[in-house]
C-alpha positions in Angstrom: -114.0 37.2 117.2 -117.7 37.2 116.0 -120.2 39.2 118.1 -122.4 37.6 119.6 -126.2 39.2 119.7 -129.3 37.2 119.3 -130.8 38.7 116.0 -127.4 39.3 114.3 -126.5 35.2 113.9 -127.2 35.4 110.1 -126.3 39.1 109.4 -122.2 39.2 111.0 -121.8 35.6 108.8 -122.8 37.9 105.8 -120.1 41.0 106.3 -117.7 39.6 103.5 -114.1 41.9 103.2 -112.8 43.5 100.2 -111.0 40.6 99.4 -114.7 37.9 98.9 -113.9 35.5 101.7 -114.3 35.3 105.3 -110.8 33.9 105.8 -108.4 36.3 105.0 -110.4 39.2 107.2 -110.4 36.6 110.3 -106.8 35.9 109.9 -105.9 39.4 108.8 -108.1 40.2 112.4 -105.9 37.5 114.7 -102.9 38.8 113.2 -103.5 42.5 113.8 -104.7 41.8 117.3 -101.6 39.5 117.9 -99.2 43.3 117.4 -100.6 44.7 120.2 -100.3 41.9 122.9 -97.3 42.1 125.3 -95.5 38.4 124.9 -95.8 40.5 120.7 -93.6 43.3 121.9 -91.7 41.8 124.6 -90.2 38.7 121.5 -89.7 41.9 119.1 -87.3 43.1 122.1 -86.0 40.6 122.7 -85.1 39.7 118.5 -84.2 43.2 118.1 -82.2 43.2 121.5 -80.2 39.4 120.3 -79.9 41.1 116.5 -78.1 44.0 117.6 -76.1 42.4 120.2 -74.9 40.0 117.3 -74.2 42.5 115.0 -72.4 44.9 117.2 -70.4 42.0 119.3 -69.9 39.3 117.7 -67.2 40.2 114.8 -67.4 37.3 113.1 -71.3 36.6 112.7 -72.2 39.9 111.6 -74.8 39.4 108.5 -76.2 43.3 109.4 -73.3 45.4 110.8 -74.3 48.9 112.2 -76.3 51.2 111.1 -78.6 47.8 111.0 -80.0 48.2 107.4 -81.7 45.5 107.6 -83.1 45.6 110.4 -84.8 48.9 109.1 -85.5 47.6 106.4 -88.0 44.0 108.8 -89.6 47.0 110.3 -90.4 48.9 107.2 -91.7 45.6 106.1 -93.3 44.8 109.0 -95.2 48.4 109.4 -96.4 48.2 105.9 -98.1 45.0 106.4 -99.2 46.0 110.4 -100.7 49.0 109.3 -102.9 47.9 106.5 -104.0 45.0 108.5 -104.8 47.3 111.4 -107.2 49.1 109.2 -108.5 45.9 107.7 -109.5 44.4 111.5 -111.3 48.1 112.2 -113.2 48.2 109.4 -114.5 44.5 110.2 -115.1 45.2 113.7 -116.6 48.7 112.4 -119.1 46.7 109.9 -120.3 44.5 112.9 -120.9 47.2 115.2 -122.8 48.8 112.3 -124.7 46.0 112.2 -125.2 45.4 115.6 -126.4 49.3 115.7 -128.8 48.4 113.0 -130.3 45.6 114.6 -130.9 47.2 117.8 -132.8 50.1 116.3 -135.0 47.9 114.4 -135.3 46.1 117.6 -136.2 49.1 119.9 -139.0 50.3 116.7 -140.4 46.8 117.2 -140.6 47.0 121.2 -142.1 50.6 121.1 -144.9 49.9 118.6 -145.6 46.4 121.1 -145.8 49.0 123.3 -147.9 51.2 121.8 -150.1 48.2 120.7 -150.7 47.1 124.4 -151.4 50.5 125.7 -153.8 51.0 123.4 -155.3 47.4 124.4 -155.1 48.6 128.1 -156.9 51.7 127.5 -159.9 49.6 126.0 -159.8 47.5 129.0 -160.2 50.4 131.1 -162.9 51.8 129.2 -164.8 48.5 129.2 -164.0 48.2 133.1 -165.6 51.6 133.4 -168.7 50.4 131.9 -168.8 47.5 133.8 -168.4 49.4 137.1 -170.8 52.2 135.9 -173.8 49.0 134.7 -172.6 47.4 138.1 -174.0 50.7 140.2 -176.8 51.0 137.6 -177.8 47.5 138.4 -177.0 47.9 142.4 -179.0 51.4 142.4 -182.1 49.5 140.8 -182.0 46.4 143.5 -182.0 49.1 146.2 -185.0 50.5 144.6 -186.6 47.6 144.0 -186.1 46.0 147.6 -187.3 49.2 148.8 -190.2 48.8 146.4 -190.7 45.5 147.4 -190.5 46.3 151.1 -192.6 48.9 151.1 -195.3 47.0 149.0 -194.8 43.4 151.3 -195.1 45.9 154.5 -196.6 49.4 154.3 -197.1 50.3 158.0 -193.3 50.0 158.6 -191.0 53.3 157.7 
């Protein structure tokens, strides 16, 4: 299964196996993931449960009497392919999470120095706030003097 992260779309398409294509890793993936289901190791019982019943029972259909040589010998077979394919689907999935790592640190660097950046953009505002407010009481302390003035020049006998 692909992962599925905004920023990786191009970047998980681009993690290539060993082996050049895209294909084989998938398959080699569904495969591995298929040995560890249940209705996986409940058939194997139940072939390896019917085999030796076969063999053991039935006289004259015995193709793999006991000690079950061949039998050994499908699941020698079939833990040299499991394993290998095991490996193959945790290296994928390791390579994506890699990936996936990568992308949100670069992603987190971004949002910090946004952050940074609108801080800084905050802290001018404040300063230019400041002198606003500090111009606004400028301004207000010089109508009150001047309405004073003015009063005091329109009216001099009043207090």
């Amino acid at each position: 299964m692909i992962a599925q992260h905004p920023s990786l779309s191009t970047t998980i398409h681009e993690l290539h196996g060993a082996f050049g294509t895209d294909l084989f890793g998938r398959r080699a993936e569904a495969f591995a993931r298929m040995f560890g289901t249940p209705r996986f190791l409940i058939a194997q019982t139940i072939v390896v449960g019917a085999w030796i019943a076969l063999n053991a029972l039935a006289v004259s259909l015995r193709w793999d009497p006991y000690p079950f040589i061949l039998l050994n010998l499908a699941f020698s077979l079939q833990a040299a392919y499991a394993a290998p394919l095991i490996l193959l689907a945790q290296t994928r999935q390791a390579d994506r999470d890699k990936a996936i790592s990568e992308t949100d640190a670069s992603h987190r660097e971004t949002l910090a120095a946004q952050t940074i950046e609108l801080l800084d953009q905050t802290h001018q505002q404040t300063l230019q706030l400041r002198e606003l407010l500090e111009l606004n009481t400028r301004l207000t302390e010089e109508v009150n003097r001047l309405t004073v003035e003015i009063h005091a020049t329109v009216s001099p006998n009043q207090p």
